[in-house]
C-alpha positions as CSV (number, residue, x, y, z in Angstrom):
1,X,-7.7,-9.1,1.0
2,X,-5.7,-8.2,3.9
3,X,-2.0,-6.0,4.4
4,X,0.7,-8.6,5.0
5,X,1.6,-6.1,8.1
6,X,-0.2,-4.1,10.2
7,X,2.4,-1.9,10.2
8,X,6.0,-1.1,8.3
9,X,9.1,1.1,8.9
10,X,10.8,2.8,6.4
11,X,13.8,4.3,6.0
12,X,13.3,7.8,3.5
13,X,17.1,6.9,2.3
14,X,15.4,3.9,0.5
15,X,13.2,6.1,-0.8
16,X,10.3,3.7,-1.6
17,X,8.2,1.6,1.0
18,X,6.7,-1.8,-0.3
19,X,3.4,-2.9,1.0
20,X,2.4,-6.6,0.6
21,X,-1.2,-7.2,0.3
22,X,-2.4,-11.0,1.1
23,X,-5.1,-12.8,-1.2
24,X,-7.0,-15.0,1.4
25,X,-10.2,-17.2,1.4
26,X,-8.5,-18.9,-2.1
27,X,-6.9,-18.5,-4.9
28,X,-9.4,-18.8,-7.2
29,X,-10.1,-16.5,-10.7
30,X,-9.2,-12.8,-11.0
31,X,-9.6,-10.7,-8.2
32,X,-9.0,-6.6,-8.0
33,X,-9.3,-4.1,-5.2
34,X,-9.1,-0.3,-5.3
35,X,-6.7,1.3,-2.6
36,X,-6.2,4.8,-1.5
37,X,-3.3,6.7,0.6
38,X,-4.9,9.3,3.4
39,X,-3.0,11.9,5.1
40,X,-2.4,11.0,9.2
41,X,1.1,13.2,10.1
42,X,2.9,12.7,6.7
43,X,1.4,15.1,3.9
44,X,1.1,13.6,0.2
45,X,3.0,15.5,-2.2
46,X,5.3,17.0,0.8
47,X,6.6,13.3,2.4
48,X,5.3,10.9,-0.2
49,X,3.9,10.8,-2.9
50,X,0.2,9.9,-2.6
51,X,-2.1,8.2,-4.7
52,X,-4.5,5.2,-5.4
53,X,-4.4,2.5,-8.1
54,X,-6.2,-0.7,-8.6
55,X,-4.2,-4.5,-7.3
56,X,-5.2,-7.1,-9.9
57,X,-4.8,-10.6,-9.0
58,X,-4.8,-13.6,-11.3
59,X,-5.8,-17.2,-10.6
60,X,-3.6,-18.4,-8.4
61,X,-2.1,-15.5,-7.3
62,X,-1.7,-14.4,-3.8
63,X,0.4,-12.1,-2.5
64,X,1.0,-8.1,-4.9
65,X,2.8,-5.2,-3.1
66,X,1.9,-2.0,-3.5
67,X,4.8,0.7,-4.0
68,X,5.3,4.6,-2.2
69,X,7.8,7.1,-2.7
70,X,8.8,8.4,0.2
71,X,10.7,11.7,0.1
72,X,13.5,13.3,2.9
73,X,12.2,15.2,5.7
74,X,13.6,16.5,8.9
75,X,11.0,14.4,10.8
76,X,11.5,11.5,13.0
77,X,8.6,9.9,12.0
78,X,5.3,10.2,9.9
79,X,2.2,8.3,9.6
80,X,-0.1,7.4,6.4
81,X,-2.6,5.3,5.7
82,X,-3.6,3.3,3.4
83,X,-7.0,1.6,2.5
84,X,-9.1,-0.5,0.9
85,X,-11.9,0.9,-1.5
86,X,-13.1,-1.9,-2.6
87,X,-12.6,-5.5,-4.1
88,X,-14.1,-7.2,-7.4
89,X,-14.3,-10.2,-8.6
């Protein structure tokens, strides 16, 4: 599995930021991995609304997104991070 960006910029007036995550090395069967959001200079529950969940992807299948809500703030700009805890097959 890998992000389809290294990076994305977001706008809060949209509210939601979409992150593609890439199925690589085949497309073969189901596959799942566990992500996570981490605090860097944006504060889950305060600029967005942090979490983790579980990406399933069936045979064939290679590209899922994963969706934050972003709230308003009066900073410029604010960092998270999100991560991969682990993938099944």
């Amino acid at each position: 599995m890998e992000f389809g960006k290294p990076s994305i910029i977001a706008k809060e007036s949209s509210r939601r930021v979409r992150i593609p995550v890439n199925r690589i090395n085949g497309a073969d069967g189901h596959v799942s991995v566990a992500w996570k959001t981490r605090d860097i200079t944006a504060i889950s529950g305060k600029d967005y609304q942090g979490g983790e969940g579980v990406l399933k992807f069936d045979h064939g299948e290679t590209c899922r997104t994963i969706d934050i809500e972003i709230f308003d703030s009066m900073v410029l700009t604010l960092c998270l991070m999100i991560f991969f805890a682990n993938t099944e097959n």
